[in-house]
Every structure is written in structure tokens, then in C-alpha cells.
N, C-alpha and C positions, 0 to 999 in steps of 0.2 A: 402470466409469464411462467413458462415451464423451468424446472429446477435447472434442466441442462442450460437455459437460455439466461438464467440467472446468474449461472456458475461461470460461462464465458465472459458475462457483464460486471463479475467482480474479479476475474482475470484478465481482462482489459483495462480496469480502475486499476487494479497492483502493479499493472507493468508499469501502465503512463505516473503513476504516484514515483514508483522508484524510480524509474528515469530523472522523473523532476528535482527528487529527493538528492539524487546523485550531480544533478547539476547543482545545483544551490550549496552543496558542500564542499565542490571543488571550486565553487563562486568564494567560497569563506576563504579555504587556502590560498588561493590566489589572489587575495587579495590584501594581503601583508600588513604594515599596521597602520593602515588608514581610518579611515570614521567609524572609531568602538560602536556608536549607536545601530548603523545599520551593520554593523557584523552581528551584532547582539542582538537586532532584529532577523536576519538571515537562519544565523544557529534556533533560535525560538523557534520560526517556521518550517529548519528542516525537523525538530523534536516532535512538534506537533505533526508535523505530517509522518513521521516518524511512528506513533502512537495509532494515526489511522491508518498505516500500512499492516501493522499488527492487531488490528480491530479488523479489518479486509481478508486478512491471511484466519484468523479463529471464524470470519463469515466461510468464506472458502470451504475450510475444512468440515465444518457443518454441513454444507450442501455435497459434499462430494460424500459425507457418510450418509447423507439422506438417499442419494442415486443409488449410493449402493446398496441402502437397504433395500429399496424399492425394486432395485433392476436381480437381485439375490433370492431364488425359487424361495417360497413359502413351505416350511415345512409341515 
């Protein structure tokens, strides 16, 4: 897998993660003060996915400094 084909692959995981991430927390609010366990379950899941969205985002940034290295004249 080529780096560009990488970098799209981990900018396809970030969108669909924050999408999800963003459902799941307005799932929290919206949901008033009903069953603490699964809120408390919900909040954990968007934290964790929270943590690989910023795990996704330091890959990203990696591979976008590698293209550049690479695609940037050799002096």
C-alpha cells in the first residue's frame, strides 16, 4: 500500500470515527436522566473512540510529513 493510499485510508477511518463519535454524544444528551449505566457506557465509548481519533489524527500527520518528504527535490 502506497503512502497516499494509506493516508486516504486513515482519512476515511477519521471522518466515519467522528461521525460516529458525534452521534453517540448527542445520543448522551438526548437522552436525559434515564439508565446512568448505559450513559456511562455511551460516554466510555465516545472517550475511547475519542483517544483513537487522536491516535488516527498523530498516524495522519506522519504519513502526510512522509509524502512530503518524499514528493520534496533531494538536495
Amino acid at each position: 500500500m502506497s503512502i497516499k493510499d494509506e493516508l486516504q485510508q486513515v482519512e476515511e477511518d477519521l471522518a466515519r470515527l467522528k461521525a460516529e463519535n458525534k452521534d453517540i454524544r448527542e445520543q448522551v444528551r438526548n437522552m436525559g436522566a434515564t439508565d446512568q449505566v448505559e450513559i456511562s457506557a455511551l460516554i466510555a465509548l465516545a472517550d475511547e473512540q475519542g483517544e483513537l481519533i487522536a491516535d488516527l489524527e498523530r498516524r495522519r500527520d506522519g504519513l502526510r510529513a512522509r509524502l512530503e518528504r518524499e514528493s520534496s527535490p533531494q538536495t
